[in-house]
MDTraj code that builds the backbone (N, CA, C; nanometers):
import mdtraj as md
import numpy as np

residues = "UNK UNK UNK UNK UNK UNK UNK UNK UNK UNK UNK UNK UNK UNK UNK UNK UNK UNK UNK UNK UNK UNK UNK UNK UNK UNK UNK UNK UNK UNK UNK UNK UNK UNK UNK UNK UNK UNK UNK UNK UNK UNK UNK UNK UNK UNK UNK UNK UNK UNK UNK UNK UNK UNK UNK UNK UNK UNK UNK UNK UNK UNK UNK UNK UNK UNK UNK UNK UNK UNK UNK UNK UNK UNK UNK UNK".split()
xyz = np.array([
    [1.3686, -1.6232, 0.0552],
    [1.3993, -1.4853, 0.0877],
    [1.3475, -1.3949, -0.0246],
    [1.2610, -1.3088, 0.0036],
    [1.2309, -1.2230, -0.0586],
    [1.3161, -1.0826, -0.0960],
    [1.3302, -1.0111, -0.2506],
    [1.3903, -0.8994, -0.2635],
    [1.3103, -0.7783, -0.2752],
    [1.4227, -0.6405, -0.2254],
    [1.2809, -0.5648, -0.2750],
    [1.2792, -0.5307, -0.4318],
    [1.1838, -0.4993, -0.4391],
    [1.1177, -0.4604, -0.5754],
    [1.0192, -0.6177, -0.5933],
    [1.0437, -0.6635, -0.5795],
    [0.9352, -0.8135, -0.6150],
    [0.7953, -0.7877, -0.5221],
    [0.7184, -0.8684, -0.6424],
    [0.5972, -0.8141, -0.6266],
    [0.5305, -0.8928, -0.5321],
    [0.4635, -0.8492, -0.4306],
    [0.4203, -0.9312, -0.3270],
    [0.2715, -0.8628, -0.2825],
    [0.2101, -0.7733, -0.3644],
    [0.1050, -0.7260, -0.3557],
    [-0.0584, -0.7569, -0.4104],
    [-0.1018, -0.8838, -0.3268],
    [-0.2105, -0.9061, -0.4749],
    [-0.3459, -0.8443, -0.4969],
    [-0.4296, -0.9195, -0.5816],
    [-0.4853, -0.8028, -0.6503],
    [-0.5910, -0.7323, -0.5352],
    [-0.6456, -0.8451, -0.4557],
    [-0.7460, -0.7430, -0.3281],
    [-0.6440, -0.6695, -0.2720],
    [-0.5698, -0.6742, -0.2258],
    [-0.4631, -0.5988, -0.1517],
    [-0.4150, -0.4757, -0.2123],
    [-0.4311, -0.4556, -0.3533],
    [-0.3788, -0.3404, -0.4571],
    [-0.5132, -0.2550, -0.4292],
    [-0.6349, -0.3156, -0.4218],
    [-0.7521, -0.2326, -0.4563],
    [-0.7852, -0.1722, -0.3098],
    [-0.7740, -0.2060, -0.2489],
    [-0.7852, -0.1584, -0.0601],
    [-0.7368, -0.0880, -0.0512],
    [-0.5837, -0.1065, -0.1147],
    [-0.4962, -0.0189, -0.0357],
    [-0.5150, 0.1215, -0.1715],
    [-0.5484, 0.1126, -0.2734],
    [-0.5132, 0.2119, -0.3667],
    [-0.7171, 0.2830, -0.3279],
    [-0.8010, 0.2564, -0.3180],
    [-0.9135, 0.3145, -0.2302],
    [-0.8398, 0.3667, -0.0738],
    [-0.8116, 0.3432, 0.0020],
    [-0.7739, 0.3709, 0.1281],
    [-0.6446, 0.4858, 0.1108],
    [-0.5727, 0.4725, 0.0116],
    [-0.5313, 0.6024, -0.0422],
    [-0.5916, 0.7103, -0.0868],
    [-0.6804, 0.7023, -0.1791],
    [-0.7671, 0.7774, -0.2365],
    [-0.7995, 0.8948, -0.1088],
    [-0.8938, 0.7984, -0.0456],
    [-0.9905, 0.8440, 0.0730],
    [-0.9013, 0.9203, 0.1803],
    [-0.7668, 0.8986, 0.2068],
    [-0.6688, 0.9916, 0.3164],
    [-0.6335, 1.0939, 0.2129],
    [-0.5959, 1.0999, 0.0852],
    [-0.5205, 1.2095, -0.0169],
    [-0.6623, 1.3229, -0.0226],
    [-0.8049, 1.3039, -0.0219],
    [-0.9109, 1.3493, -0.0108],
    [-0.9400, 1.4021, 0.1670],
    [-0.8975, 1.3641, 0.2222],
    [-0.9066, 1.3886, 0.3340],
    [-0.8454, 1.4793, 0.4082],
    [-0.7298, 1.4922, 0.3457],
    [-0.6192, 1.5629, 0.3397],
    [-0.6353, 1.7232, 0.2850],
    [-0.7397, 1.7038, 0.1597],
    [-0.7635, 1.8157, 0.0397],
    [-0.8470, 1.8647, 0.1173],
    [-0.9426, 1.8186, 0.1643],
    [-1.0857, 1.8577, 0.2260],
    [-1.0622, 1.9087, 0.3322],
    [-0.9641, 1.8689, 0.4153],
    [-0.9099, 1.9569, 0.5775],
    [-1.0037, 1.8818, 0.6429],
    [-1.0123, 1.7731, 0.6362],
    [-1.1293, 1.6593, 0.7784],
    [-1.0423, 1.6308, 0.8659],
    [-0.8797, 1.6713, 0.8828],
    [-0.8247, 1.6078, 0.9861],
    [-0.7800, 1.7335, 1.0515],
    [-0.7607, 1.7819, 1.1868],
    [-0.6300, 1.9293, 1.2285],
    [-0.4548, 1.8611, 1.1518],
    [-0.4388, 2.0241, 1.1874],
    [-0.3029, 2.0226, 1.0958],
    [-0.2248, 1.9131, 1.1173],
    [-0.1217, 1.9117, 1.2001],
    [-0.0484, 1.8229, 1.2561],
    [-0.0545, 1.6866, 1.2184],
    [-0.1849, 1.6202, 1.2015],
    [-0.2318, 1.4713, 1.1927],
    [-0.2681, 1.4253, 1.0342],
    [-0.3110, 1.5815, 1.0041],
    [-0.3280, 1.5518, 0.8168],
    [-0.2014, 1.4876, 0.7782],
    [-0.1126, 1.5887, 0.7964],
    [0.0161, 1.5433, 0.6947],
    [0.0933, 1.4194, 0.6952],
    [-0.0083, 1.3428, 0.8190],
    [0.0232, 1.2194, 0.8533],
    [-0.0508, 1.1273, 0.7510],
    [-0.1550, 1.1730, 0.7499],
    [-0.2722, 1.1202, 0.6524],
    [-0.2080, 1.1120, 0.5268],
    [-0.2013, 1.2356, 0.5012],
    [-0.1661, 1.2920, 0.3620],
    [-0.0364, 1.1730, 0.3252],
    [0.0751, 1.1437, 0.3936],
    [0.2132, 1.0687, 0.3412],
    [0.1312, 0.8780, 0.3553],
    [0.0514, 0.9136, 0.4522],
    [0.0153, 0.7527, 0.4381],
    [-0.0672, 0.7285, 0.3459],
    [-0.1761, 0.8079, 0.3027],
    [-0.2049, 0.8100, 0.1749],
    [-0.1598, 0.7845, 0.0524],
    [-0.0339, 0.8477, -0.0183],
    [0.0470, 0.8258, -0.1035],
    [0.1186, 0.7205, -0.0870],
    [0.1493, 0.6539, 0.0061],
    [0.2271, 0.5519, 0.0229],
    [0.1913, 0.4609, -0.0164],
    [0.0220, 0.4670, 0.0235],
    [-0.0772, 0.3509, 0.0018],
    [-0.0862, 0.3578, -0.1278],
    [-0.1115, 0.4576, -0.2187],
    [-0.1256, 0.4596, -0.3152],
    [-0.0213, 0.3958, -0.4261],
    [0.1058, 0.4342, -0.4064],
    [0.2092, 0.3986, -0.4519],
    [0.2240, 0.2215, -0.4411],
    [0.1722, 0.1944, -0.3085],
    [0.2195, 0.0744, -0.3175],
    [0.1264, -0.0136, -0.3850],
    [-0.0315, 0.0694, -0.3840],
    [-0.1171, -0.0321, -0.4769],
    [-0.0851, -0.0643, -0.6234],
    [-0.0756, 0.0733, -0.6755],
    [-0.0289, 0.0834, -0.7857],
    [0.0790, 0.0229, -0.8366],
    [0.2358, -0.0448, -0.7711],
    [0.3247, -0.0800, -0.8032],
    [0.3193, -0.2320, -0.7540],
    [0.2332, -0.2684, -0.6479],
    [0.2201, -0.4057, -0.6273],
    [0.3307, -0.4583, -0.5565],
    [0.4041, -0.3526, -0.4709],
    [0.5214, -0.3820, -0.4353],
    [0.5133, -0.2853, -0.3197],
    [0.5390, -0.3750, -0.1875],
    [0.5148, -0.2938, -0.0362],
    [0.6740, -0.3512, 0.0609],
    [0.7267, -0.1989, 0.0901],
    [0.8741, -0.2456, 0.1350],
    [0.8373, -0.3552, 0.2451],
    [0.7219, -0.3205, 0.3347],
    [0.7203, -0.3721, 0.4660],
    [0.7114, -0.5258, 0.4453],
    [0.6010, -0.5154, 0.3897],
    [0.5754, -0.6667, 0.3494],
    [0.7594, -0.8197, 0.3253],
    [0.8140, -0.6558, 0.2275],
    [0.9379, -0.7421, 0.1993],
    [1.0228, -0.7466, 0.3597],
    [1.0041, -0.6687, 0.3953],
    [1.1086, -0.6988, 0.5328],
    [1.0159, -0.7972, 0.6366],
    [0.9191, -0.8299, 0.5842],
    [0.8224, -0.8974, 0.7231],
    [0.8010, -1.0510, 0.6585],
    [0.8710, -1.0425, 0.5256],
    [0.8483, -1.1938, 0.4484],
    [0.6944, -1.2025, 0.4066],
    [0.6126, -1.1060, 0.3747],
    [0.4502, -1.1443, 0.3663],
    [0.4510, -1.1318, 0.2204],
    [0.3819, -1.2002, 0.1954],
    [0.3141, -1.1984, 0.0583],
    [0.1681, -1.2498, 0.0279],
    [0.1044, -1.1347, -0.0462],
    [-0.0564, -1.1929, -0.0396],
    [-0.0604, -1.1646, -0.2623],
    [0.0636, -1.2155, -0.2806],
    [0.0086, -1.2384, -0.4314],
    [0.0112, -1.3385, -0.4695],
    [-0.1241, -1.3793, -0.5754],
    [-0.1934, -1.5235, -0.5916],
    [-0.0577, -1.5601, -0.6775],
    [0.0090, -1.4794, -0.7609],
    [0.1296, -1.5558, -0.8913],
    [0.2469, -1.6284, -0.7718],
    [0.2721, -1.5660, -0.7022],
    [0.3990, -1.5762, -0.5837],
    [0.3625, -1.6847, -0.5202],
    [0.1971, -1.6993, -0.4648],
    [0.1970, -1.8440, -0.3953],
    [0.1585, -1.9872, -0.4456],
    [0.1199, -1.9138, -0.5639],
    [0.1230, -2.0371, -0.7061],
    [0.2331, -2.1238, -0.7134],
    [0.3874, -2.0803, -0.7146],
    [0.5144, -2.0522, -0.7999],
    [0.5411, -2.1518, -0.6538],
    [0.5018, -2.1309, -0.5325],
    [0.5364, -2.2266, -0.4452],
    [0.5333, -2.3693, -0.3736],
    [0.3636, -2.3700, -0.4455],
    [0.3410, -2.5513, -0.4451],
    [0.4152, -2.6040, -0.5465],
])
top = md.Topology()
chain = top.add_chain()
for i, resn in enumerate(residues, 1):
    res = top.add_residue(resn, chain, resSeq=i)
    for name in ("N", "CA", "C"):
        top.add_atom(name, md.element.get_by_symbol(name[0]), res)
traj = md.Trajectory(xyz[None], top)
């Protein structure tokens, strides 16, 4: 069983998701989306970002996933 705050984010998964943030928080700035759908952008953006950066994704913890190499080490 996984808790939250434990890190379950690995390192390709940090860099995707913290680029794929980037690119919606820019997307957002730039006005490439109508109103309504940006600010959709805009929160999934940061989210992404947040979660690259912290290496720690709530969903993941409620869905049992983990794609970090230390976490599936620790299990063989």
């Amino acid at each position: 069983m996984m808790k939250f705050g434990e890190k379950n984010v690995g390192e390709f998964d940090k860099a995707v998701r913290i680029l794929v943030g980037i690119l919606f928080v820019f997307a957002f700035a730039l006005g490439w989306m109508q109103e309504p759908f940006s600010y959709l952008i805009l929160v999934m953006g940061v989210a992404m970002l947040i979660t690259g950066l912290y290496g720690t994704c709530w969903l993941y913890t409620l869905l049992e996933i983990n794609t970090s190499a230390a976490k599936s080490k620790k299990k063989k």
